[in-house]
C-alpha positions as CSV (number, residue, x, y, z in Angstrom):
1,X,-46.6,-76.5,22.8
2,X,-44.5,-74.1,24.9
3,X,-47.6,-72.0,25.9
4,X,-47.5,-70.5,30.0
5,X,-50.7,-71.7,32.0
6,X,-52.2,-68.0,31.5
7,X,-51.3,-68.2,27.7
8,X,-53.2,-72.3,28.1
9,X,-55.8,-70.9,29.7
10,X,-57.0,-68.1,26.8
11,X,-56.5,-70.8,24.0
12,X,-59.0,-72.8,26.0
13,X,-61.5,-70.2,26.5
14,X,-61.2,-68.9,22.9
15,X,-62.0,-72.2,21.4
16,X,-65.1,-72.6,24.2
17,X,-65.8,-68.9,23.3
18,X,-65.3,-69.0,19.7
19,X,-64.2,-71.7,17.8
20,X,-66.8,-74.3,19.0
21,X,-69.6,-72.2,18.0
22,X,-68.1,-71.3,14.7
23,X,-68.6,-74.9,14.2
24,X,-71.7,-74.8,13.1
25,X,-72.7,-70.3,13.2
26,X,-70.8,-67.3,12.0
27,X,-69.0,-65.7,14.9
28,X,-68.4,-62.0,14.8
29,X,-65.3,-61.0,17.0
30,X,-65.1,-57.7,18.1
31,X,-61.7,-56.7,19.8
32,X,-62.0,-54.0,21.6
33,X,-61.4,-52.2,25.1
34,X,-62.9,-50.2,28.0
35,X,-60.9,-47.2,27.0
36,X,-61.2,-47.4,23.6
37,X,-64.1,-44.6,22.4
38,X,-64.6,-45.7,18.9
39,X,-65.2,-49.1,20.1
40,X,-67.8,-48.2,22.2
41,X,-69.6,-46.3,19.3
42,X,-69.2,-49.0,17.4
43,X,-70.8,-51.7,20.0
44,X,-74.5,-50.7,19.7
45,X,-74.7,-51.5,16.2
46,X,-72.8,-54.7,16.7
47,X,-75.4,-55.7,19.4
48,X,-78.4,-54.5,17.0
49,X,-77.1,-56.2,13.8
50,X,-76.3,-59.6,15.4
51,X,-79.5,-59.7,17.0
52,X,-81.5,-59.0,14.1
53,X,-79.5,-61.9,12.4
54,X,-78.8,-64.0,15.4
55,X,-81.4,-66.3,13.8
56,X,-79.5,-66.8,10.8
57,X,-77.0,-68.2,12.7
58,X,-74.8,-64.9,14.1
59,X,-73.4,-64.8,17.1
60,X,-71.6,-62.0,18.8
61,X,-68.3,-62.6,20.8
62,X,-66.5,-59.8,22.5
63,X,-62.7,-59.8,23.2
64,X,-61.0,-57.4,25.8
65,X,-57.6,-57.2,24.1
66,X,-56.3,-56.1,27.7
67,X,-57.9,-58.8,29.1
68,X,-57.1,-61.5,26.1
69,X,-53.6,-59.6,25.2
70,X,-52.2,-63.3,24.0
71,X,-55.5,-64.1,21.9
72,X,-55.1,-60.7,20.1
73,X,-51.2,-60.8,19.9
74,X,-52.2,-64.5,17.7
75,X,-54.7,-62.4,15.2
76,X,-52.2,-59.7,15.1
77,X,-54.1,-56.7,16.3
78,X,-53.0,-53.9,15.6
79,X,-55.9,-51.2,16.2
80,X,-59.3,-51.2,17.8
81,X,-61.8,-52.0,17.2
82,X,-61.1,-54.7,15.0
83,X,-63.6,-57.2,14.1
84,X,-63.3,-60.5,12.2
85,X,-66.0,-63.5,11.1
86,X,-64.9,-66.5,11.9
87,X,-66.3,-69.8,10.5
88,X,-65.5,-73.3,11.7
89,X,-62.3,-71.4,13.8
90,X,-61.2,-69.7,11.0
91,X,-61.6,-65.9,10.1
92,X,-63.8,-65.8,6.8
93,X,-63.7,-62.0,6.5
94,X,-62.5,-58.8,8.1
95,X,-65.4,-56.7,8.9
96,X,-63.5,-53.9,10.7
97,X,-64.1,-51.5,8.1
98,X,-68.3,-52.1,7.9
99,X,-69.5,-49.1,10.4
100,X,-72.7,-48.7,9.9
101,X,-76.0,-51.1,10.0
102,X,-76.1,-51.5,5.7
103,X,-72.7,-52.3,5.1
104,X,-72.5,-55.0,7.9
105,X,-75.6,-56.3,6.9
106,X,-74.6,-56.3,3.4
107,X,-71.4,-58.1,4.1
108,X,-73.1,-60.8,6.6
109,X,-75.3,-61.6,3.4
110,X,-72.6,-62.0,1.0
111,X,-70.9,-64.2,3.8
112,X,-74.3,-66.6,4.8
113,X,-74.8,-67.1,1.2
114,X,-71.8,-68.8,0.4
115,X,-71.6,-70.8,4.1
116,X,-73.5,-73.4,5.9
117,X,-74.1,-71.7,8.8
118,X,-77.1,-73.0,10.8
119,X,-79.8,-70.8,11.7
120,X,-80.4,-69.3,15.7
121,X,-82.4,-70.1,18.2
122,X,-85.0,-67.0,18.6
123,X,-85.8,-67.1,21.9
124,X,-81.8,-67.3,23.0
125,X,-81.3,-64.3,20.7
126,X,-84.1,-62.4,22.8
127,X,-82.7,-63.1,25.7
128,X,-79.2,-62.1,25.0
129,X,-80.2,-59.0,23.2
130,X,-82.3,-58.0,25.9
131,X,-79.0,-58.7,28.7
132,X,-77.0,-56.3,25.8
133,X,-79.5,-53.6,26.0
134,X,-79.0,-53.8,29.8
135,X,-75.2,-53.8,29.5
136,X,-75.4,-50.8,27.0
137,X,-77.7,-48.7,29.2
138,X,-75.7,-49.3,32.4
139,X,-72.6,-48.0,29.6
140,X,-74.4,-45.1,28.8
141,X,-75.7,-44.4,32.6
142,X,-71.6,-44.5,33.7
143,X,-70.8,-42.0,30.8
144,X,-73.2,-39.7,31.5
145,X,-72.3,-39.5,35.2
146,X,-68.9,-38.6,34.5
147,X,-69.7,-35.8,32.7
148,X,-69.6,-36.8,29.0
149,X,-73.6,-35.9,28.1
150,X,-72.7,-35.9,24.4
151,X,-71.3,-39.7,24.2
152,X,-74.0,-41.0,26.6
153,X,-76.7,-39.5,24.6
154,X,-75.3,-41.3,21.3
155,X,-74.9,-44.4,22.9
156,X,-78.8,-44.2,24.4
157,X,-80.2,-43.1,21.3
158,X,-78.4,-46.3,19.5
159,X,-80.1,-48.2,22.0
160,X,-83.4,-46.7,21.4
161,X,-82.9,-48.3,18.3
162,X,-81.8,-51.3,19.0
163,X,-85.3,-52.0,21.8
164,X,-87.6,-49.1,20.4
165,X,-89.9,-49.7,24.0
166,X,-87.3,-49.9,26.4
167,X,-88.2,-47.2,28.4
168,X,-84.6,-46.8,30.3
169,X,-83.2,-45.7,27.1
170,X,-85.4,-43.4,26.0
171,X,-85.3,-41.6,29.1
172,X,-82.0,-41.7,29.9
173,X,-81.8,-39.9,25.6
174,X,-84.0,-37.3,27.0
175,X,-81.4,-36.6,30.1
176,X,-78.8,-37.2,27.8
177,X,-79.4,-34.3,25.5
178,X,-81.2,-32.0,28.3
179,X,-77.6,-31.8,30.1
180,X,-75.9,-31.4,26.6
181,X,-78.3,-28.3,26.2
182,X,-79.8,-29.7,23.2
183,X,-83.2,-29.3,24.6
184,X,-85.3,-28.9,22.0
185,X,-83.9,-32.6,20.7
186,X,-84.7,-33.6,23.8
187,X,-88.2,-32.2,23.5
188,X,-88.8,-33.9,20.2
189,X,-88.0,-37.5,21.5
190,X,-90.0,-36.6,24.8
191,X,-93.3,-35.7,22.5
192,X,-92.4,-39.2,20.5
193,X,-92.4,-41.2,23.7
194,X,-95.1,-39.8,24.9
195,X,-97.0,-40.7,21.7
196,X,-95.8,-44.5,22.5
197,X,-98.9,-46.5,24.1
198,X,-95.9,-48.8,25.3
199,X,-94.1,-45.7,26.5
200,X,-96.3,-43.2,27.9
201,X,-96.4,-42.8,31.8
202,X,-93.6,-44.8,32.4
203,X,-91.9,-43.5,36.0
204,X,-88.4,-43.2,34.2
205,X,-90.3,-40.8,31.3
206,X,-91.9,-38.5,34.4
207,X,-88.5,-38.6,35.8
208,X,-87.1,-37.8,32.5
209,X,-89.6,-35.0,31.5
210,X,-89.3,-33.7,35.0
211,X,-85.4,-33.1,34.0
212,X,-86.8,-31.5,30.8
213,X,-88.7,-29.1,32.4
214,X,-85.9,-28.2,35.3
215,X,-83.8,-26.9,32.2
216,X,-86.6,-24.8,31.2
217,X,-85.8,-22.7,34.3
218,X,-82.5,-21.5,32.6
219,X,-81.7,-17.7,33.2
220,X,-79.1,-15.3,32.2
221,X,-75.8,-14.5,34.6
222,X,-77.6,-11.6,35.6
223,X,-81.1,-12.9,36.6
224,X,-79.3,-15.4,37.9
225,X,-77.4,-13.1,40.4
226,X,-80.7,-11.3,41.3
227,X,-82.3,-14.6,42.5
228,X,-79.5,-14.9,44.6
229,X,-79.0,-11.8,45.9
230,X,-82.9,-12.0,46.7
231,X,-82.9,-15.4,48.6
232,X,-80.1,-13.9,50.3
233,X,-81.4,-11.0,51.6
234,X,-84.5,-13.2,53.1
235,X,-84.2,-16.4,54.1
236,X,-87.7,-16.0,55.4
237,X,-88.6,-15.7,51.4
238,X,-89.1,-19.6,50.6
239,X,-90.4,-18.8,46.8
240,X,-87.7,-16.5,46.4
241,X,-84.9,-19.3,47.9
242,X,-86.6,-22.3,45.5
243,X,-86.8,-20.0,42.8
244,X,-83.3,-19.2,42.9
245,X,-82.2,-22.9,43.7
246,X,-84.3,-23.8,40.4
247,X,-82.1,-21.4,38.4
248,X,-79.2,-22.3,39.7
249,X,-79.2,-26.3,38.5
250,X,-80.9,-25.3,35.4
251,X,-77.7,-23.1,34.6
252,X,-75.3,-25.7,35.9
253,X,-74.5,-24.9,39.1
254,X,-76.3,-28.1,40.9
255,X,-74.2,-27.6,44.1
256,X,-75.4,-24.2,45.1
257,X,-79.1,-25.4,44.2
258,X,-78.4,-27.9,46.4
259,X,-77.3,-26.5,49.2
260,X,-80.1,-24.1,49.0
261,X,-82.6,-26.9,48.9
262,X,-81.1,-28.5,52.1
263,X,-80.8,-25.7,54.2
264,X,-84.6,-24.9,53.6
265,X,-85.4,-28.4,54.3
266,X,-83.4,-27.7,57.7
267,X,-85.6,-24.7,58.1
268,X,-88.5,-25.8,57.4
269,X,-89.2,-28.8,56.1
270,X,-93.0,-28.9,55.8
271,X,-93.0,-25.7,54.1
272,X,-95.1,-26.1,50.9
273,X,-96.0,-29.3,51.8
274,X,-92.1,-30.7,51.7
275,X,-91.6,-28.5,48.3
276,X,-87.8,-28.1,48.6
277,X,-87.6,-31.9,49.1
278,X,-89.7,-32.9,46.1
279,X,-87.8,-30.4,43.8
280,X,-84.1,-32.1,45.3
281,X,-85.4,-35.5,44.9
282,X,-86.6,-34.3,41.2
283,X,-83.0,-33.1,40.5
284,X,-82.0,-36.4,41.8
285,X,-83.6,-38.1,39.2
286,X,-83.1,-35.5,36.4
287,X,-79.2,-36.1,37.0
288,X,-79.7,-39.8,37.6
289,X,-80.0,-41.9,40.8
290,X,-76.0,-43.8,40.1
291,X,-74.5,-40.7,39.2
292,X,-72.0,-40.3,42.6
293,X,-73.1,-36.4,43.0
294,X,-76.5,-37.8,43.7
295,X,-75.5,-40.5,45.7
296,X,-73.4,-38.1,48.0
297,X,-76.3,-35.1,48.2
298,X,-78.9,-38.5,48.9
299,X,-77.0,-39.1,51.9
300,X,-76.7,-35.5,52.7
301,X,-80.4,-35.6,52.8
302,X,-80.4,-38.6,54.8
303,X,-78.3,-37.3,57.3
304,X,-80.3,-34.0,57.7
305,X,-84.1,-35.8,57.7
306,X,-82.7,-38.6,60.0
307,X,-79.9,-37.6,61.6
């Protein structure tokens, strides 16, 4: 057919991928990328809606377009995302322009009422929805590190959505919007989880709440500079140097808090029965244990508590 052994290769795992199961189930293809923003805003709904309808027969099939750039040059794809049904290896309908939960849904009706797709099997739907909501929470966990509080918070509370007593998501929602400063939000979905039986004293909820409440410490520029000038002027003042280190990451500046918090620990560690080390360790977890600032000031702590 004239095809390279790369180009062979994508036909084959396309038609293992995606035209096999359209045999018998309707296939949404989502072409999309890694870099691609609107793709991944549009992913979580994806995942939710094929779940919900993964025992009517839907299945979900993702296509990196700079992974599969031969497969996407054949369906002409032009923009991402773009996202296709396909039935019995043929596309059926283009669903690029459904973005939101009721006009996918209303579309995959229109679609399973005219076809003989064969219903899902539940259990296998579970289990892959349950791998997505792990996939879309690691997403959201990489996001946030980087710096994009906003996005990650989006992408969480999608999630939320998608497993309501997933525990993960809803904290990492509540760390989302505390480091977007939309802390009352987060204080509403805090109060909701804490009214979940399912959710309620949960270690990633403490860990979130204790976030929360680090925020709450937020001064202005000038209270700020008194706290600093204080802890300064006496580094015997423990209160005065915690106090200041707690205003400093609640306004942002979670390098000088913790190099405050360290060089007490080297002081003194036992003073206040290890209170400069429990209030790092809760900033570790209020910015999250992967995000790469942590995982450098963990080994600083390391370093200075073990040499």
């Amino acid at each position: 057919m004239g095809l390279s052994i790369d180009e062979q290769k994508a036909v084959e795992k396309f038609k293992k991928d995606v035209v096999e199961p359209s045999i018998t189930k309707l296939v949404i293809l989502d072409f999309f990328a890694e870099w691609c923003g609107p793709c991944k805003a549009l992913a979580p709904m994806l995942e939710k809606v094929a779940g919900e309808y993964a025992d009517k027969g839907v299945v979900l099939v993702k296509v990196d377009v700079d992974q599969e750039k031969f497969i996407a040059a054949q369906f002409q794809v032009q923009s991402i995302p773009t996202v296709y049904a396909m039935f019995q290896g043929q596309p059926v309908a283009d669903l690029t322009s459904a973005r939101s939960e009721s006009q996918l849904k209303e579309v995959l009706d229109q679609i399973l009422g005219q076809l003989p797709v064969q219903g899902g099997d539940a259990d296998g739907a579970q289990a892959q929805m349950a791998e997505q909501v792990e996939q879309y929470i690691a997403m959201a966990e990489q996001i946030l590190a980087e710096g994009d509080a906003p996005r990650a918070a989006g992408i969480f509370a999608q999630v939320t959505e998608m497993a309501p007593d997933n525990a993960a998501a809803h904290a990492g929602l509540i760390r989302a919007l505390t480091q977007a400063d939309q802390v009352e939000e987060a204080k509403a979905v805090l109060a909701a989880v804490e009214a979940n039986p399912a959710l309620a004293g949960d270690t990633l909820i403490e860990n979130a709440k204790a976030a929360l409440e680090l925020a709450g410490n937020k001064v202005d520029d000038g209270e700020l500079a008194a706290l600093r000038d204080k802890a300064a002027a006496d580094p015997a003042d423990m209160d005065a140097r915690l106090a200041y280190a707690e205003a400093a990451f609640a306004a942002g500046q979670r390098d000088a808090a913790a190099d405050e918090l360290l060089a007490m620990i080297e002081a003194d560690r036992e003073w206040n029965e290890g209170a400069a080390r429990t209030k790092l360790i809760d900033i570790f977890n209020a910015v999250g244990l992967e995000d790469p600032w942590v995982v450098a000031t963990r080994r600083r702590l390391s370093k200075l508590l073990f040499g």
